[in-house]
C-alpha positions in Angstrom: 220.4 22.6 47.9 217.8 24.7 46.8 215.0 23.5 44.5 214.6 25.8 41.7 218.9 25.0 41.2 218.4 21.1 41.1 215.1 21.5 39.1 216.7 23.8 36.7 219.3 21.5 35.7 217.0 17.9 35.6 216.7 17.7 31.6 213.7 18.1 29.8 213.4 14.5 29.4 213.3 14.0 33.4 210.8 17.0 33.9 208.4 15.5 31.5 208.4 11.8 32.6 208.4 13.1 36.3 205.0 15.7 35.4 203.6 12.2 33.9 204.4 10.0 37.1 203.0 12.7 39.5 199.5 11.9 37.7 200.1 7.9 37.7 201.5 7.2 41.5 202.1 3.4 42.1 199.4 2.6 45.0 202.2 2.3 47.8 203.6 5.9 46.5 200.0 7.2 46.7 199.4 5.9 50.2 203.1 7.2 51.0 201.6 10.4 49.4 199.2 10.9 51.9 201.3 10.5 54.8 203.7 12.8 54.1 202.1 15.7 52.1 201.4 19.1 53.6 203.7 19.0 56.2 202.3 16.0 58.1 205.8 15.3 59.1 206.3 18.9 59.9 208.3 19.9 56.6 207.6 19.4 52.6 208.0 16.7 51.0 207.5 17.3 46.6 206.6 14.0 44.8 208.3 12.9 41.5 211.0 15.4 41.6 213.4 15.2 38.4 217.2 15.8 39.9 219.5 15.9 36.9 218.3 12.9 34.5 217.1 11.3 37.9 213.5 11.2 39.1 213.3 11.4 43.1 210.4 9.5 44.2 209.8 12.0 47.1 212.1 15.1 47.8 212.5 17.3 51.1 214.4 20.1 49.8 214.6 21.7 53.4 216.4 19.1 54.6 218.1 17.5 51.4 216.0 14.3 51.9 214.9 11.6 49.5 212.8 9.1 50.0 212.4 6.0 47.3 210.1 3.4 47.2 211.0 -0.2 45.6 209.2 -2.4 44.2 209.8 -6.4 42.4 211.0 -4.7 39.5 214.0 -3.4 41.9 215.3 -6.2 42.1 216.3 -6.7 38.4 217.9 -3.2 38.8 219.9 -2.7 41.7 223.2 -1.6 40.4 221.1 1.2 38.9 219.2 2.2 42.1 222.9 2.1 43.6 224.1 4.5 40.6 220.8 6.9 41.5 221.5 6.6 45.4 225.4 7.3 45.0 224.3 10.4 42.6 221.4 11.6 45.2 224.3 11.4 47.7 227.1 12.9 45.9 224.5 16.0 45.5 224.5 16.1 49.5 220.7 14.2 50.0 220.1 11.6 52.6 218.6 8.6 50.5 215.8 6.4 52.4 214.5 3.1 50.4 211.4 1.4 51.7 210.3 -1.7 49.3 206.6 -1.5 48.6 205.8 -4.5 51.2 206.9 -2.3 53.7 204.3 0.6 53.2 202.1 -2.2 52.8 202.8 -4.1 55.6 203.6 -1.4 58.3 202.8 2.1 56.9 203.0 3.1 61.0 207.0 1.8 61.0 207.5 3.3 57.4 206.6 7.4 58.9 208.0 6.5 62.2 211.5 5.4 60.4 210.9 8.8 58.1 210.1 10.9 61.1 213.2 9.7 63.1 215.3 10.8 60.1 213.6 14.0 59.6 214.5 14.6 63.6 217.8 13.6 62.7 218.8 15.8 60.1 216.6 19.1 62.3 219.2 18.4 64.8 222.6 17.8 62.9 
């Protein structure tokens, strides 16, 4: 999946909320953010990536990974975090969901789950 083909066809509405919530990370996302940016994992992660009239919370294009971050208001939505996991899929990405308590918690256990995938899918 290339990025400028997914990125091209996120709606305007998408590409604006996602520009607006790359300048407004949650704290957990921002801490996320900083483990993962430039290549600390050893490949690039993009934050707030609009994917269709979805907004990835962080996107490896490389390897067709997503990674999502929930928090309490999740858990009013989860049919529609299914709906955006079941799209994400059906577009050929490997969906992980931490909740916020986890990065938290455990950042350490958080990147070493996210570096065992990203081992993973270099090996598939």
């Amino acid at each position: 999946m290339k990025y400028t083909s997914e990125y091209n066809q996120a709606t305007n509405n998408a590409k604006n909320y996602s520009k607006s919530l790359r300048k407004n990370l949650t704290k957990q996302e921002a801490v996320l953010w900083n483990a993962i940016k430039n290549k600390k994992l050893g490949v690039k992660f993009r934050k707030q990536v609009p994917i269709d009239n979805f907004i990835a919370d962080f996107c490896c294009f490389e390897l067709n990974l997503i990674i999502e971050l929930d928090g309490g208001q999740h858990s009013q939505q989860i049919e529609y975090d299914k709906q955006k996991t079941l799209f994400f899929n059906s577009k050929g990405f490997k969906v992980l969901r931490y909740w916020n308590n986890e990065i938290n918690d455990n950042l350490a256990a958080v990147v070493e789950d996210i570096l065992l995938n990203i081992n993973k899918l270099k090996n598939r």
